[in-house]
KOLKEVEX-289749 format. One record per atom (N, C-alpha, C): y, x, z negated. Coordinates in steps of 0.001 Angstrom, whole numbers, padded with zeros to 6 digits, always signed. Layout:
KOLKEVEX-289749
YXZ;...
END
This chain:
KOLKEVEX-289749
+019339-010588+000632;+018034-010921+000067;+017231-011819+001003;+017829-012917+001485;+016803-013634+002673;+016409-013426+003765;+017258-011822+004156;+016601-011124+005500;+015289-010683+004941;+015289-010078+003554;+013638-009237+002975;+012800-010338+002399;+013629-011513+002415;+012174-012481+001681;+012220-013824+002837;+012100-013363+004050;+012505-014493+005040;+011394-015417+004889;+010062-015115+004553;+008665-015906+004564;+008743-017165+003170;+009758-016952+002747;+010346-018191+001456;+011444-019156+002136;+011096-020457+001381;+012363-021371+002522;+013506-020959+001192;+014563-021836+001659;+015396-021457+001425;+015997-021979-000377;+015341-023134-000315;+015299-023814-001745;+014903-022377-002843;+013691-021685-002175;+012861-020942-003053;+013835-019608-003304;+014624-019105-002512;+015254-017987-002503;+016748-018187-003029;+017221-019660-002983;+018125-019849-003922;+018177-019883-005287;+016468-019813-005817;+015947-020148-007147;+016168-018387-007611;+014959-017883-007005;+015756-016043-006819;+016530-015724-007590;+017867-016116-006123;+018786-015911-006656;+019719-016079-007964;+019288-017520-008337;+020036-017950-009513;+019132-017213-010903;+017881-017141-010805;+017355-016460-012083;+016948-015170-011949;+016953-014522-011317;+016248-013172-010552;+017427-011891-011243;+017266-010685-011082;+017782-009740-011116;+017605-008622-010233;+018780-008591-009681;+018651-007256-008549;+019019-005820-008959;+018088-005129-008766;+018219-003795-009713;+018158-002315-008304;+018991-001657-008197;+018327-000721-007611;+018282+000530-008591;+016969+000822-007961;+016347+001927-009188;+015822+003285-008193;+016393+004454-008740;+016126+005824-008356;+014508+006118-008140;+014222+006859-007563;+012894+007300-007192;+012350+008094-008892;+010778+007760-009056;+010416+008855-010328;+010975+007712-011931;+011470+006563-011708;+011894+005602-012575;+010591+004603-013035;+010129+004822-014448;+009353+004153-014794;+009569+002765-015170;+008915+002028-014466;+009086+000905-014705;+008356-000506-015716;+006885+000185-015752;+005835-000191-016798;+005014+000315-017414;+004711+000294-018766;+003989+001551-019235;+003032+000669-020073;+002173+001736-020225;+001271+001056-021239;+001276+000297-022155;+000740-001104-022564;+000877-001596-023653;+001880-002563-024059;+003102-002577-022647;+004373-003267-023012;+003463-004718-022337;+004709-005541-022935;+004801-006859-022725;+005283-007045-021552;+004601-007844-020529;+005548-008013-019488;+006352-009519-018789;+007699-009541-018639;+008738-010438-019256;+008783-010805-017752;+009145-009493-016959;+009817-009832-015241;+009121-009831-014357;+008752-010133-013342;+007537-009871-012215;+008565-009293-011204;+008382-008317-010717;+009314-007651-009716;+008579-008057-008324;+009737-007964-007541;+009199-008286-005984;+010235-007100-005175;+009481-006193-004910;+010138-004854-003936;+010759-005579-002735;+012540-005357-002748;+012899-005712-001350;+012653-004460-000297;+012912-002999-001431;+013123-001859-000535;+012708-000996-001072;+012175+000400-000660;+011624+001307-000856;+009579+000641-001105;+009532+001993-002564;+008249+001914-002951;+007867+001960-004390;+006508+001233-004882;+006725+001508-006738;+004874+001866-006409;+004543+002625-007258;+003266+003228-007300;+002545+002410-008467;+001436+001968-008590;+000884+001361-009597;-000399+001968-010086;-000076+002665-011265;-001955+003418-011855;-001946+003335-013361;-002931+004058-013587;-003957+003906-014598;-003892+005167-015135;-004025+005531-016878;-004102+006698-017326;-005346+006717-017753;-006251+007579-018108;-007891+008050-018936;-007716+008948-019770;-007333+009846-020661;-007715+010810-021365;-006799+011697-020844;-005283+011376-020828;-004199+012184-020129;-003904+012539-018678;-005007+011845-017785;-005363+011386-016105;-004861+010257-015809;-004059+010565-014858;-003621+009471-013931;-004965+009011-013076;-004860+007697-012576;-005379+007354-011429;-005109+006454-010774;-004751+006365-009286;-003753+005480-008601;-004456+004086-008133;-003924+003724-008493;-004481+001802-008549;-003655+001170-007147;-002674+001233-006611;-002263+000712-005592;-000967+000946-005516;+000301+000867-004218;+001629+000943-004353;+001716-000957-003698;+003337-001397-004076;+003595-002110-003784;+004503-001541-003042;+004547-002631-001633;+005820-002229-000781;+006905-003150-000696;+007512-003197+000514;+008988-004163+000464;+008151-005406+000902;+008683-006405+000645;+008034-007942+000231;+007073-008155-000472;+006809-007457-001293;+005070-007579-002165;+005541-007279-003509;+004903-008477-004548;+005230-007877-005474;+003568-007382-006554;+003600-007389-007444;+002726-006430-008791;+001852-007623-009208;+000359-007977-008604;-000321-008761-008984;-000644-008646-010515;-001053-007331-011343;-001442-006912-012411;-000309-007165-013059;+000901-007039-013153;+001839-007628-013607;+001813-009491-013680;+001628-010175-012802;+001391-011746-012635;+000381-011511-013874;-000753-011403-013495;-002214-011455-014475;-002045-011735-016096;-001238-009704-016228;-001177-010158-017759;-000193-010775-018471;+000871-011115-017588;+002139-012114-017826;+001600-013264-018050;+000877-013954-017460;+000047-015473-017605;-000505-015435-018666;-001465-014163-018968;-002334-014134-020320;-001673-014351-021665;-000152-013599-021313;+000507-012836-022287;-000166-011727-023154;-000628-010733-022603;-001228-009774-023082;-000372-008395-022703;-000331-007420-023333;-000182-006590-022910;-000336-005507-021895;+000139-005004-020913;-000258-004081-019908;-001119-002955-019995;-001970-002978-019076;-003280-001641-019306;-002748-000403-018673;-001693-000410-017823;-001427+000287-016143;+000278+000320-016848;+000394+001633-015724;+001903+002219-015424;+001945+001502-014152;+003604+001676-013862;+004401+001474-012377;+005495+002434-012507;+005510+003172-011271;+007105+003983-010935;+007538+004153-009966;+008905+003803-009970;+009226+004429-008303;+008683+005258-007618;+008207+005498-006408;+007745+005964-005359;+009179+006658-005065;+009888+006242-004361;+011000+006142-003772;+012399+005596-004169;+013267+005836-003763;+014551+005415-004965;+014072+003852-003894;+014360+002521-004669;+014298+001076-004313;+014642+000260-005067;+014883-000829-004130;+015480-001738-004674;+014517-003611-005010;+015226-003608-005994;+013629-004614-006466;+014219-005992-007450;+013599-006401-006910;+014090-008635-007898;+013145-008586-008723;+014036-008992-009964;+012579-009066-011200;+013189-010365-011335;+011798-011165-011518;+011993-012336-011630;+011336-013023-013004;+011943-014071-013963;+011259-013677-015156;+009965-014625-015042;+009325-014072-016157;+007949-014319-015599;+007703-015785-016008;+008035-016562-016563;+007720-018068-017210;+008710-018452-015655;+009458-018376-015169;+010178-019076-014089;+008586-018885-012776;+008078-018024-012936;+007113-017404-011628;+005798-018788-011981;+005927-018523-012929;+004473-019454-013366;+004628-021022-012825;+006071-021212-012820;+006511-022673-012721;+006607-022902-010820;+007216-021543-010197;+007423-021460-008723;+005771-021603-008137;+005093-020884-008631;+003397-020734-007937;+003230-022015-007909;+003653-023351-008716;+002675-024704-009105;+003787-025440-007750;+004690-024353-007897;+006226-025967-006818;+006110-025464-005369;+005995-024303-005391;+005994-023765-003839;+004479-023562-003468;+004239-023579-002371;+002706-023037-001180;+002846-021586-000957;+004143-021397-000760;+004548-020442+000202;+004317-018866-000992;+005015-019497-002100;+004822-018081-003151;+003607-018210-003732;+002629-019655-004105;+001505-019091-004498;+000108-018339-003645;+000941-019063-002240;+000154-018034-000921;+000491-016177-001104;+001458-015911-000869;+001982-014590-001595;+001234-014058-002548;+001007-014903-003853;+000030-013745-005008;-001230-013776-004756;-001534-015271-004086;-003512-014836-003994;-003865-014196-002686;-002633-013692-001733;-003480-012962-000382;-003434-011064-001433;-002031-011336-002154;-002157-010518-003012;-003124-009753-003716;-003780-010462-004440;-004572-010152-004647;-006134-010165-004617;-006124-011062-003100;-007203-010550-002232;-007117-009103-001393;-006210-008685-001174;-005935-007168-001001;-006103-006093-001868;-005609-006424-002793;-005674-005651-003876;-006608-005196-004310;-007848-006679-004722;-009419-006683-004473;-010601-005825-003848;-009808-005880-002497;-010418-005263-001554;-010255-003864-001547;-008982-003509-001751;-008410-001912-001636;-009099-001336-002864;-009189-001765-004081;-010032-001215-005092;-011448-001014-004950;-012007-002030-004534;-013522-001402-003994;-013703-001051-003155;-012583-000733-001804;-012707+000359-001317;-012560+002058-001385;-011814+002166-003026;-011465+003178-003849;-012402+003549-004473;-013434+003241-004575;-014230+002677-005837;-015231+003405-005198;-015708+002955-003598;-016801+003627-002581;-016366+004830-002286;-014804+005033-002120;-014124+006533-001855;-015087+007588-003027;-014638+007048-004236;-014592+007868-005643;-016567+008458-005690;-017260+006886-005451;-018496+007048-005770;-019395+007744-004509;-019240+007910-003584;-020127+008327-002283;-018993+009440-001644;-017714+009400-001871;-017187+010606-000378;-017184+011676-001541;-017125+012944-000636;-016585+014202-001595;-015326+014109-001465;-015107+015484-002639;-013591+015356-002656;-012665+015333-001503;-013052+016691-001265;-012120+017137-000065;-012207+015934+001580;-013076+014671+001509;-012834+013748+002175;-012019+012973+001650;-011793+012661+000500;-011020+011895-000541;-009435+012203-000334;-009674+013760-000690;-007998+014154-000392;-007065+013735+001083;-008520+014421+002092;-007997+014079+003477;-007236+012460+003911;-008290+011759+003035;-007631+010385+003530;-006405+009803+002385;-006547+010579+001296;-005293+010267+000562;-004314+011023+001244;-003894+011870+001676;-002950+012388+002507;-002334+011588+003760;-002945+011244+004185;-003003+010221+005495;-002856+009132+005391;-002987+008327+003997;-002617+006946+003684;-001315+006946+003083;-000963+008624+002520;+000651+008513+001742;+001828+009278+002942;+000879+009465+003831;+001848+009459+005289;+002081+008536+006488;+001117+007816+005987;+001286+006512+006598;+001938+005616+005980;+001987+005370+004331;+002600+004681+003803;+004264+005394+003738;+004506+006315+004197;+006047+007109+003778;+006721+006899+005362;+005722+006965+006764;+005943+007235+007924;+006375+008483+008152;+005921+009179+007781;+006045+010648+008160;+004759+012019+008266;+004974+012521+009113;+004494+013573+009489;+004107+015171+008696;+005414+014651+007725;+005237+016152+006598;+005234+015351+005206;+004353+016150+004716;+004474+015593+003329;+004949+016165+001985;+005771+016161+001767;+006194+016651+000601;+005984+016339-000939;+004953+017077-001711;+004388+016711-002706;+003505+018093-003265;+004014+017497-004550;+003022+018672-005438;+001758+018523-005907;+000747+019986-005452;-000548+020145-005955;-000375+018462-007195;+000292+019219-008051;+000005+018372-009207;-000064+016848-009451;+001367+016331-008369;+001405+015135-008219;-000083+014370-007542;-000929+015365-006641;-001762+014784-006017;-002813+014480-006746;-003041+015820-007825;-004369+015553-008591;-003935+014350-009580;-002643+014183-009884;-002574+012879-010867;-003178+011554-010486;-002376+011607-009389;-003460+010255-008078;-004554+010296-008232;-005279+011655-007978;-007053+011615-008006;-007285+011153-009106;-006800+011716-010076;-007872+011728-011222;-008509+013008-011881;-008246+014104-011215;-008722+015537-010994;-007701+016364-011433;-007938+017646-011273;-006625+018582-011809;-006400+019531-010593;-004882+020511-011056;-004538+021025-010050;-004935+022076-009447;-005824+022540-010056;-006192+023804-009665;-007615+023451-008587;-008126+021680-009109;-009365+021574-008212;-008549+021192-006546;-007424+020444-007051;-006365+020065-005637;-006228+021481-004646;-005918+022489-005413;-005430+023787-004807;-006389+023980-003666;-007956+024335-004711;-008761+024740-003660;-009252+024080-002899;-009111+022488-003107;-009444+021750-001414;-008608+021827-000444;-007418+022122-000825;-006483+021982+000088;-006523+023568+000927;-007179+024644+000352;-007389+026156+000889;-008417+025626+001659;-009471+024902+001087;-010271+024609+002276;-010116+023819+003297;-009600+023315+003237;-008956+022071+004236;-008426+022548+005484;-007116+023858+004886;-006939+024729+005742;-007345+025823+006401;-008531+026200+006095;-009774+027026+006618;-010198+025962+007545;-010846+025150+007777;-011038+024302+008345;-010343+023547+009237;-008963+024010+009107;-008168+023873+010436;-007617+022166+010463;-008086+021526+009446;-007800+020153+008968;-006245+020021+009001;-005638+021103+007743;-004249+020700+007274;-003678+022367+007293;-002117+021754+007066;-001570+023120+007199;-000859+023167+005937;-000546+023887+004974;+000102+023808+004109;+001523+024779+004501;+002745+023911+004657;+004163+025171+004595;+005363+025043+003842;+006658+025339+003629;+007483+025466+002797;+007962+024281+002766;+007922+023314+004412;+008241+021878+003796;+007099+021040+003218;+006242+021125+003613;+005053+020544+002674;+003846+020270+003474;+002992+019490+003407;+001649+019523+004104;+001579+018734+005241;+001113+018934+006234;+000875+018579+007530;-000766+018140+008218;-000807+017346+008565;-002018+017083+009152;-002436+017598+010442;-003500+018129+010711;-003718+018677+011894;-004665+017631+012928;
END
């Protein structure tokens, strides 16, 4: 654990340790759903957890957390004690410290170091949403897709992407059949390639 949370001294990661829970959890594992109470604040040592939003049976992707980062929207309505608006799920099978949330409230006031952690947090977070926000309201789709493709191959490090029509339009916000035909156009356009291992950027 103190190789993935090295930016904590050591007092802070012994605290972790003593109240924390280390869980590793399979890829496709829901972790927060609508409406629940939230008790643990997780901090990703490994892999990935996806964080979105449902509308009228629509997904829409709000942000992933990676390894050292944990779930600002989680902090938020834990403080409020309110209930959650937003899902979280594995990305990737990973491994993750839930830490309970009345212990987090008490670490932000004792440490620099972890309440530095949630507010660059969610000055990122901030930022990445209204940059989603300009995506949604000014690009077309099929620019939308292009750079969602390219941000979940950059975020995976890989070259091929493996993912379904469907999974993608859940991200958008859109459905699969509108995913299909950007992605026919995309490949008319010599953009992307679609093949049996999955989509490729050109």
């Amino acid at each position: 654990m103190k190789s993935s949370l090295a930016q904590f001294d050591d007092e802070l990661i012994d605290a972790f340790e003593k109240e924390g829970i280390l869980k590793s959890v399979p890829k496709d594992t829901e972790l927060i759903r609508d409406g629940q109470y939230i008790n643990s604040i997780p901090i990703v040592l490994n892999g990935m957890v996806k964080v979105f939003t449902k509308y009228h049976e629509k997904e829409f992707l709000l942000y992933y957390i990676q390894p050292t980062e944990s779930c600002v929207l989680s902090f938020i309505v834990s403080k409020k004690n309110e209930p959650s608006t937003f899902f979280a799920k594995t990305e990737e099978d990973s491994e993750i410290l839930l830490l309970p949330a009345v212990k987090v409230q008490q670490w932000i006031k004792k440490y620099p170091q972890f309440n530095a952690m949630f507010f660059n947090l969610f000055n990122e977070r901030y930022f990445d949403l209204i940059d989603t926000l300009n995506h949604v309201l000014f690009d077309r789709l099929d620019t939308r897709l292009y750079l969602y493709l390219k941000e979940k191959m950059d975020l995976h490090q890989t070259t091929i992407l493996t993912i379904s029509h469907k999974e993608i339009a859940n991200d958008m916000g859109t459905s699969r059949e509108v995913i299909t035909r950007i992605l026919k156009k995309l490949e008319a356009e010599a953009k992307v390639m679609q093949t049996p291992n999955g989509i490729q950027l050109l």
